[in-house]
C-alpha positions as CSV (number, residue, x, y, z in Angstrom):
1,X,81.5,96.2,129.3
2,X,78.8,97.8,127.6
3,X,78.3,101.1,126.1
4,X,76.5,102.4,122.4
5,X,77.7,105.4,120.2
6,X,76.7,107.1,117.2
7,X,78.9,106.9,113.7
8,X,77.8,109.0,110.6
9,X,75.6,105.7,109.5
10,X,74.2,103.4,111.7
11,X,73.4,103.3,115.9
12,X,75.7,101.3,117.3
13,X,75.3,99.3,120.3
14,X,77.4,96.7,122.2
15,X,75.6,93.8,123.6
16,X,76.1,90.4,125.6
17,X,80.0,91.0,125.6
18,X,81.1,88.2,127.1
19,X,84.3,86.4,127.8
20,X,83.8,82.6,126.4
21,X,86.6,80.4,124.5
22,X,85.4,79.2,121.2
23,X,86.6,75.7,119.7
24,X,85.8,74.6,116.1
25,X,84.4,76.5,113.1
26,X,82.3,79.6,113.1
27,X,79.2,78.5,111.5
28,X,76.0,78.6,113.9
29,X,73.0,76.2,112.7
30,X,70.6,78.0,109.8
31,X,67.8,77.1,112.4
32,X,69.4,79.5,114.9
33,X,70.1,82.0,112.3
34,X,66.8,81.8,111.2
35,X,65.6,82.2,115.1
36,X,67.8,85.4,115.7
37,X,66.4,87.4,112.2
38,X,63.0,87.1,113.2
39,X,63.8,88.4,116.7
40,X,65.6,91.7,114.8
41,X,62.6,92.0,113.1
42,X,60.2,91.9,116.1
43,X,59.8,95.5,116.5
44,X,59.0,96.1,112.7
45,X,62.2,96.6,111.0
46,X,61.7,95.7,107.2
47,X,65.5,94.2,106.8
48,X,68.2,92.4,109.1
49,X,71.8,90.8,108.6
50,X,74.1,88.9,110.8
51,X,77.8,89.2,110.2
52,X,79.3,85.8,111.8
53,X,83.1,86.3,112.0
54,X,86.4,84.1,113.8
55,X,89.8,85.2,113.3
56,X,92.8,84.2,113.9
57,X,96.1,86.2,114.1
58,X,99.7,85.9,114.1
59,X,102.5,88.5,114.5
60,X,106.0,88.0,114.9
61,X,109.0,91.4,115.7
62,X,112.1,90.9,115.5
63,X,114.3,94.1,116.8
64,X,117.8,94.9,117.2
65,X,118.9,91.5,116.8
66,X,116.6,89.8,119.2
67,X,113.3,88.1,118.9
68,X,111.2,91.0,120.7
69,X,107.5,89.5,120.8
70,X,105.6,86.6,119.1
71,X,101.7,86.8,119.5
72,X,98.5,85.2,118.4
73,X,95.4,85.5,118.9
74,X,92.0,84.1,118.3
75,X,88.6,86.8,118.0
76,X,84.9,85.5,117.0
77,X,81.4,87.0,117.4
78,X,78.7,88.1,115.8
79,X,77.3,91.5,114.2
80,X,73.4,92.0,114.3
81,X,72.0,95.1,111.9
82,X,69.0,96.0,111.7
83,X,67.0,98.7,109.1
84,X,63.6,100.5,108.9
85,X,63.8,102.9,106.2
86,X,66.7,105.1,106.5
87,X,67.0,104.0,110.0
88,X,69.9,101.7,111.3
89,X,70.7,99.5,114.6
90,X,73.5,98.0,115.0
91,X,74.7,95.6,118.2
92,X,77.3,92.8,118.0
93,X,78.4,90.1,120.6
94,X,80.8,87.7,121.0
95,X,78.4,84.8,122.1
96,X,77.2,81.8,119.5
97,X,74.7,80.7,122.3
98,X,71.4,80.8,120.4
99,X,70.0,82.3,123.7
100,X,72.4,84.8,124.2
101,X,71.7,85.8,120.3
102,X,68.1,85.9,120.0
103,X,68.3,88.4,123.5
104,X,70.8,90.2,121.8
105,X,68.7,91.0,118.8
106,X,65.8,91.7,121.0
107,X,67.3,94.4,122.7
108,X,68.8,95.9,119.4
109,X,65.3,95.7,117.8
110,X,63.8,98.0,120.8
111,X,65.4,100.9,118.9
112,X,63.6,100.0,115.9
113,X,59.3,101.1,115.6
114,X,58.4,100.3,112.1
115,X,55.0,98.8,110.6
116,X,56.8,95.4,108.6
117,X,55.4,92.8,109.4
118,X,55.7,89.1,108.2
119,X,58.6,88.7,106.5
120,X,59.0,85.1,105.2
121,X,62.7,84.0,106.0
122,X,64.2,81.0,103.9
123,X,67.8,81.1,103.4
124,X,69.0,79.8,100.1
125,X,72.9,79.3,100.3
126,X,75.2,80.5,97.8
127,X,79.3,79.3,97.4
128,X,80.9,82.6,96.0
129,X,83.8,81.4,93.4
130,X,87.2,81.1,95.2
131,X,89.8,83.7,92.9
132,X,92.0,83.7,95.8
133,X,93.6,80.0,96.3
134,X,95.9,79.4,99.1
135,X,99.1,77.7,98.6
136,X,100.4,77.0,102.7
137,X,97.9,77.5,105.5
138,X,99.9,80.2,107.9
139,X,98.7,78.3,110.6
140,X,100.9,75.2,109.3
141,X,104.1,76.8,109.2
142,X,106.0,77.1,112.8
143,X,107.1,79.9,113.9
144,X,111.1,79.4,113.8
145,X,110.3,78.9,109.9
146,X,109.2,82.8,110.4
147,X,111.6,84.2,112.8
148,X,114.3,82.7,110.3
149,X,113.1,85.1,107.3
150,X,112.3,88.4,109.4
151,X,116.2,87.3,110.7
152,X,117.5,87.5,106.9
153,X,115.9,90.6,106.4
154,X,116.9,92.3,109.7
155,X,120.2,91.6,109.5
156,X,120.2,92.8,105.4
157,X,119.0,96.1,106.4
158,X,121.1,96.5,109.3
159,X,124.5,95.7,107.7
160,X,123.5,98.0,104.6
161,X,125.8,100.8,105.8
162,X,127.4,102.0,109.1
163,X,124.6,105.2,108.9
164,X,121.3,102.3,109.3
165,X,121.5,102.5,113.5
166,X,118.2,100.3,113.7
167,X,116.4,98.3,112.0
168,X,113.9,95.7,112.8
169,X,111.2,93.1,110.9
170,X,107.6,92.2,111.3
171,X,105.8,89.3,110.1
172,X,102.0,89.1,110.2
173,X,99.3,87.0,109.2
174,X,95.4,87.0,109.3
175,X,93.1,83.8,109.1
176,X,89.6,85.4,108.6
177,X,86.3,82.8,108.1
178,X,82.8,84.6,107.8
179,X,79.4,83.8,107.0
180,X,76.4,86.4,106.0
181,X,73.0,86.2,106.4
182,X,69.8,88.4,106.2
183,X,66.3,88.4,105.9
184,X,66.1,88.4,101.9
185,X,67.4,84.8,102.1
186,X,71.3,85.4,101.5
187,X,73.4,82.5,103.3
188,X,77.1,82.9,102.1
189,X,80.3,81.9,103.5
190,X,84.1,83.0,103.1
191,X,87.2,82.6,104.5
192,X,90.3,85.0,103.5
193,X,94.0,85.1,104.5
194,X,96.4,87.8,104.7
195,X,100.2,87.7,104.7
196,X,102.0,90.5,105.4
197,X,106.0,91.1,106.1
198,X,107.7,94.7,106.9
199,X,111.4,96.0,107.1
200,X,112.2,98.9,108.9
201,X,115.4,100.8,109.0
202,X,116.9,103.8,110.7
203,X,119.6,105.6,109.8
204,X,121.0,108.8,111.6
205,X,123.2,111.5,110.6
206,X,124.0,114.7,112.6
207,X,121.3,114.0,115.1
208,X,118.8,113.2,113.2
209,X,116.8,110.1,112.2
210,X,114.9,109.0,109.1
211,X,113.6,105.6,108.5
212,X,112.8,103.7,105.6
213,X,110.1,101.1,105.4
214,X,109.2,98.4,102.9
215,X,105.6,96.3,103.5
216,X,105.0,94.2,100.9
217,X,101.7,91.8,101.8
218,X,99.2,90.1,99.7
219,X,95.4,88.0,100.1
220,X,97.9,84.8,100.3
221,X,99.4,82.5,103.0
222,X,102.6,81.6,103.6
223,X,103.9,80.9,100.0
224,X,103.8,84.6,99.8
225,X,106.4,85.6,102.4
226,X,108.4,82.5,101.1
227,X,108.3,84.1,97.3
228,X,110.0,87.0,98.9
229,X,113.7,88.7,97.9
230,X,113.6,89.5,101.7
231,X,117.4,90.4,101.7
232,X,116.7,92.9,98.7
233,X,113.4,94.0,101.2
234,X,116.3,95.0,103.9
235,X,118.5,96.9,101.7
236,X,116.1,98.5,100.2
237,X,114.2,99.9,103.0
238,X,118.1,100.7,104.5
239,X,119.0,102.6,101.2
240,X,116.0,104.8,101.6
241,X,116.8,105.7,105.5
242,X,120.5,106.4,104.6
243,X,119.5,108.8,101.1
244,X,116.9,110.7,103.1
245,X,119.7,111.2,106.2
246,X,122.0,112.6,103.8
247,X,119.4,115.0,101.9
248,X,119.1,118.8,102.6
249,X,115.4,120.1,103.1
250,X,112.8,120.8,100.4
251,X,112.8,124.3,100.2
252,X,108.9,125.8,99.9
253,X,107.1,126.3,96.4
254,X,104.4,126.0,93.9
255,X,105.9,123.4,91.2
256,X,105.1,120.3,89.0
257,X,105.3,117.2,90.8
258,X,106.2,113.7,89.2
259,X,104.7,111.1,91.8
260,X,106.1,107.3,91.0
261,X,104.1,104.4,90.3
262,X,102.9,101.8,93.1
263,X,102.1,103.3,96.7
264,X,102.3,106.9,94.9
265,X,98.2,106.1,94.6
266,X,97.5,106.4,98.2
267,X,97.3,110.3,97.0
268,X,94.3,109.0,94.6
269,X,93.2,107.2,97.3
270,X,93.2,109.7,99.7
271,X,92.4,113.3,98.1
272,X,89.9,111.8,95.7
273,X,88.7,107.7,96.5
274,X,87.1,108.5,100.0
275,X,85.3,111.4,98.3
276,X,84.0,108.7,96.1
277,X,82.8,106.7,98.8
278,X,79.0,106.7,99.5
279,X,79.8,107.1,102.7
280,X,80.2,110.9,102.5
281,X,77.6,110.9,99.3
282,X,75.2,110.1,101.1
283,X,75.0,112.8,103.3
284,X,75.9,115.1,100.9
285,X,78.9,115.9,102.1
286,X,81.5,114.9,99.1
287,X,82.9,117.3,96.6
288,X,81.6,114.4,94.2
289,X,78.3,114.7,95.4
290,X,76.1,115.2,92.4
291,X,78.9,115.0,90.0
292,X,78.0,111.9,87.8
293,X,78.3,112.2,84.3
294,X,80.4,115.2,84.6
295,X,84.1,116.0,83.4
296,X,86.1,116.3,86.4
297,X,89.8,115.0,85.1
298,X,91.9,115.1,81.6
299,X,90.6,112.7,78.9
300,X,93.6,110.6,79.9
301,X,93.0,109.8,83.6
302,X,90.6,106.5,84.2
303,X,90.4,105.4,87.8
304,X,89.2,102.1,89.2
305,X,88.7,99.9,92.3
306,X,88.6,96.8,91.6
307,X,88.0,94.2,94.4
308,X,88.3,90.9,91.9
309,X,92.2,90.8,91.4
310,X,93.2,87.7,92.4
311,X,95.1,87.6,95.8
312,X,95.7,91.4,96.0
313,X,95.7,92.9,99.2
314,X,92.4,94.8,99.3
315,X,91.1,92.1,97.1
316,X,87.5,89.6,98.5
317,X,85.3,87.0,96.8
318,X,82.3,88.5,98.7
319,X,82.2,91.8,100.5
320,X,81.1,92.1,104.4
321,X,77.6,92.9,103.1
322,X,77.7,89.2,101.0
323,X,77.7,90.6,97.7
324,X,80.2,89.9,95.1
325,X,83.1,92.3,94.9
326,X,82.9,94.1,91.6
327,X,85.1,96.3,89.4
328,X,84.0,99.5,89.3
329,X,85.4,102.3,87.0
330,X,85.3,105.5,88.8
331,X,86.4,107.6,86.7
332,X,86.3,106.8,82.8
333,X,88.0,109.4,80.7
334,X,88.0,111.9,83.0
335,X,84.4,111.7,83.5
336,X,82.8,110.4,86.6
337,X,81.3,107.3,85.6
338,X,80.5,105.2,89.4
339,X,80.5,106.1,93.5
340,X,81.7,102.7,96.1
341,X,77.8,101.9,97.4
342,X,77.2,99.9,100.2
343,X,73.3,98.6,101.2
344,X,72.8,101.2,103.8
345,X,73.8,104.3,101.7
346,X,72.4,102.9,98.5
347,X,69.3,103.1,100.0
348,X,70.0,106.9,100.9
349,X,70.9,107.1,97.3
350,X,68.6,105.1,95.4
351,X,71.2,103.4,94.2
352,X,72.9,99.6,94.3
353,X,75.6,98.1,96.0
354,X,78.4,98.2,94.2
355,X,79.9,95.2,96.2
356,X,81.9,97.8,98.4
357,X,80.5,97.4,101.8
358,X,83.2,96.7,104.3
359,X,84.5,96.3,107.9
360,X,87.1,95.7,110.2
361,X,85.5,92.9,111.8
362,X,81.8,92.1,113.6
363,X,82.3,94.6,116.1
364,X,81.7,97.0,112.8
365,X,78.5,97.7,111.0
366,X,79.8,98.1,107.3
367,X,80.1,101.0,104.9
368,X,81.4,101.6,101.7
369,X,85.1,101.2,101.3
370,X,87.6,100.9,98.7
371,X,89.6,98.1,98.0
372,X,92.4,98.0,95.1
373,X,91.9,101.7,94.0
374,X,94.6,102.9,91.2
375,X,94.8,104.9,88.5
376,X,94.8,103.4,84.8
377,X,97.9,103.5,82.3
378,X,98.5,105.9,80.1
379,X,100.5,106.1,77.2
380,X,103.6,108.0,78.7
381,X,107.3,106.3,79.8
382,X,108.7,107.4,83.2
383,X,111.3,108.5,81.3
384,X,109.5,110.6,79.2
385,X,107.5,112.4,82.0
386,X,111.2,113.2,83.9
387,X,112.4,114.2,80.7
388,X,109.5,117.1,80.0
389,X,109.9,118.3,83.6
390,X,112.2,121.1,83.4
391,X,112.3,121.4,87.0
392,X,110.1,120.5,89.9
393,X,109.7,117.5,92.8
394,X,109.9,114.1,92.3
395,X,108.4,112.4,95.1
396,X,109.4,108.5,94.9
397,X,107.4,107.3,98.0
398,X,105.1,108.7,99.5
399,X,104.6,108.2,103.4
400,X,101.2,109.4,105.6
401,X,98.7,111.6,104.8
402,X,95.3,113.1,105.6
403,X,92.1,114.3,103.8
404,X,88.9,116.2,104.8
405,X,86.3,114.6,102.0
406,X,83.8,117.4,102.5
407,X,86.5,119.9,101.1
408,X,89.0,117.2,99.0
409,X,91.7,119.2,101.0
410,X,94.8,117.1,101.7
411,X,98.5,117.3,103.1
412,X,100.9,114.4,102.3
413,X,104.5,113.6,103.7
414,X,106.9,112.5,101.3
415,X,109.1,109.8,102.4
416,X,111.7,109.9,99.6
417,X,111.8,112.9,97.2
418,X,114.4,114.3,94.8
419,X,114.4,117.6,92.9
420,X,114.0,117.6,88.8
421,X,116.1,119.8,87.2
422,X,116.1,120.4,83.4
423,X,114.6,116.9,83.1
424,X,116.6,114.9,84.7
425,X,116.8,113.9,88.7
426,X,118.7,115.2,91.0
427,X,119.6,116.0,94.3
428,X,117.5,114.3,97.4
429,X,115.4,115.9,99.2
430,X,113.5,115.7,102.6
431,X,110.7,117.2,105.0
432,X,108.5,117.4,101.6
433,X,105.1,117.7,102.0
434,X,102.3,118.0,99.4
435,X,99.3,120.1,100.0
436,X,95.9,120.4,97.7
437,X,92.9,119.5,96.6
438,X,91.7,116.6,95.4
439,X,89.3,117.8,92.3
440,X,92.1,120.4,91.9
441,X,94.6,117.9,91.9
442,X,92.5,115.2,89.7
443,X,92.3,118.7,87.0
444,X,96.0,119.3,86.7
445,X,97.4,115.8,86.2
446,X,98.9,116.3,82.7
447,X,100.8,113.0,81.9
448,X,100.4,109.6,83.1
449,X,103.1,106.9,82.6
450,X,102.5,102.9,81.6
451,X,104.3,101.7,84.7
452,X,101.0,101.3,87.0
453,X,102.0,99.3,89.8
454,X,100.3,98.7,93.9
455,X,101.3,99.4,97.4
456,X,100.0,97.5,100.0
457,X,98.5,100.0,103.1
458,X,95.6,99.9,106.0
459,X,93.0,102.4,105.3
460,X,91.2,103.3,108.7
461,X,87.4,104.7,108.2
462,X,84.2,104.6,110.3
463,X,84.1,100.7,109.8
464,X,87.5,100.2,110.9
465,X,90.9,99.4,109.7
466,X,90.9,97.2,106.5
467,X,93.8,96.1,104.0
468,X,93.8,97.9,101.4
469,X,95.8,98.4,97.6
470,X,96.4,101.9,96.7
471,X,98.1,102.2,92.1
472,X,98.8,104.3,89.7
473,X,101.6,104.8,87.0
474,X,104.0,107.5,86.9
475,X,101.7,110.3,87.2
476,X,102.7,114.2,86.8
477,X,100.6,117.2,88.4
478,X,101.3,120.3,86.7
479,X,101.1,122.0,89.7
480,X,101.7,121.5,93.6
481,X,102.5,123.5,96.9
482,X,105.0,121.9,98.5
């Protein structure tokens, strides 16, 4: 199998694929390392990286009652980038043979024709500090011990009510150990595990069917599923299936919209953090572009993504570049203060990492990415933002959505919505769907609770699919079409 492809950032090219079991650790010897840089750099390429990655996974469903499928699964190789300039190459393979590499990076350097030459390559390791401690190894824990809690929470959702006609559980888990290196002498390593547990339920009423989901997950092992109220999980998830089956639809208008706290940032995240990304600064193809400095949100709206919360979700001691995560304020005071830079497009940009450069795995060259993206608190109560809502939407979960970050134009389902009516909530409502700007958006939020709060999602981008946190408080837009 072998094939190449262009992305927005960096040639692509898949190399040496090859079918070959791996046993142990990941780590290759620094002499090989060393061997396989100066082979990227061959052809003249002033910089080169390797991205060494082996994963394991776990996944456990648990449907109508019955055990439905219990899989795991085991993925290493290697990622091999190379620069010149603003030129990139990237080719990745899933051999640790120090032949197989060095050919590997041969071939990928044959794209590169650049004047550097004699580059002096000593790596000088570095042990990022570990904010993320582990309290029970997934990979220790058997899988009845699993099946038993997705059971509790299966059968918790699916005796909620006579309406909840389905329901099912999922239980997943992620054992990820990496090491980075490149020709300015970075040698780091990193391992990072992911727990993640989901309730779904159905509910149907009059021929139709809405579900209710709840995913809680974390940058933890097993202790974090454990920690779970996974019988409130069920009924929770059930309560929202059966209030949406029972809710007329949202009729059409322009109104104020009160979006709730936690998972009601992945409309931040969305409409405005990918925007933010350097990704589509770069290239100039952001509504943000240029913007720095410059007043683009109320003096009461500060954004962040902070990758240095200990054990979130979207959290790392070391991006998939090998620099530290960071926290970077976005937006300070309704000013734009910071873009997410990886290496590539900081070069583009003149500009630094800012620690954001990541990837699904080493089948991806990196980019810049958010990680646990929310907006600050304010100085508002929930209450007090229903309260001054004479009438409008409240949207208390939001569900999928998409964005186009040349224009900031976006379109969001909501997943639970009620109506306001003077101040106070009402009746539920369903088939809502938010449509905007971001900027626009970003301009007309006009009160911002103290409740902030995350919700745990997968953000898919050019470098793949990636765990990420999306916050805010209680926030209120002025203005919405819906």
């Amino acid at each position: 199998m072998a094939g190449s492809w262009y992305n927005n950032y960096c040639h692509v090219i898949e190399l040496a694929f090859i079918n070959q079991e791996r046993k142990g650790g990941i780590m290759i010897a620094k002499s090989i390392i060393t061997s396989v840089l100066e082979a990227a750099l061959s052809t003249g390429g002033d910089f080169a990286e390797l991205f060494i990655e082996d994963t394991s996974r776990g996944s456990i469903n648990f449907l109508d009652g019955q055990l439905e499928s219990t899989q795991t699964g085991r993925d290493f190789g290697v990622g091999i980038r190379i620069f010149n300039g603003l030129n990139c190459i990237y080719a990745y393979t899933n051999s640790f043979e120090k032949d197989s590499l060095v050919k590997t990076a041969l071939k990928a350097a044959q794209a590169i024709r650049g004047n550097t030459s004699g580059i002096d390559i000593v790596l000088d390791e570095t042990k990022p500090v570990n904010i993320h401690r582990i309290g029970i190894m997934p990979d220790t824990v058997s899988k009845k011990e699993k099946l038993e809690l997705l059971k509790a929470g299966y059968y918790s959702a699916k005796s909620y009510d006579p309406i909840i006609g389905q329901a099912s559980a999922r239980y997943i888990d992620v054992i990820q150990n990496i090491a980075i290196a490149n020709t300015e002498g970075l040698y780091v390593e990193d391992g990072r595990t992911h727990t993640r547990v989901t309730v779904n339920a159905i509910a149907e009423k009059d021929g139709q069917m809405q579900t209710g989901s709840v995913s809680p997950g974390a940058h933890k092992g097993f202790e974090f599923a454990k920690s779970l109220d996974i019988k409130a999980i069920g009924e929770e998830a059930a309560r929202m299936a059966k209030v949406m089956a029972e809710a007329d639809y949202c009729k059409a208008a322009v109104i104020p919209v009160v979006i709730d706290n936690a998972f009601g940032g992945v409309i931040f995240h969305e409409a405005c953090g990918h925007g933010l990304e350097a990704t589509s600064i770069a290239k100039g193809t952001s509504v943000f572009t240029g913007k720095l400095g410059e007043k683009i949100a109320p003096d009461f709206v500060t954004a962040i993504d902070d990758g240095t919360i200990p054990n979130a979700w979207g959290s790392a001691n070391i991006d998939d570049e090998g620099a530290k995560t960071r926290k970077n304020i976005l937006i300070e005071n309704g000013v734009l203060k910071s873009y997410l830079i990886d290496k590539f497009n900081g070069r583009k940009m003149k500009m630094e990492s800012t620690g954001s450069g990541r990837r699904q795995s080493y089948r991806f060259a990196p980019t810049s990415r958010m990680s646990n993206t929310y907006i600050a608190n304010g100085e508002s109560t929930k209450e007090q933002i229903i309260e001054n809502t004479e009438i409008g939407l409240y949207a208390k979960i939001l569900g999928g959505g998409s964005v186009n970050p040349g224009t900031g134009e976006f379109n969001f389902s909501v997943r639970e919505g009620y109506m306001i009516k003077n101040g106070k909530i009402a009746e539920p409502v369903r088939g809502a769907t938010l449509i905007g700007k971001g900027l626009d958006v970003l301009q007309k939020i006009d009160m911002v609770g103290n409740n902030m709060d995350m919700g745990q999602g997968m953000c898919g981008s050019s470098s793949g699919n990636i765990p990420a946190n999306v916050g805010q408080p209680t926030v209120r837009v002025s203005s919405i079409t819906v």
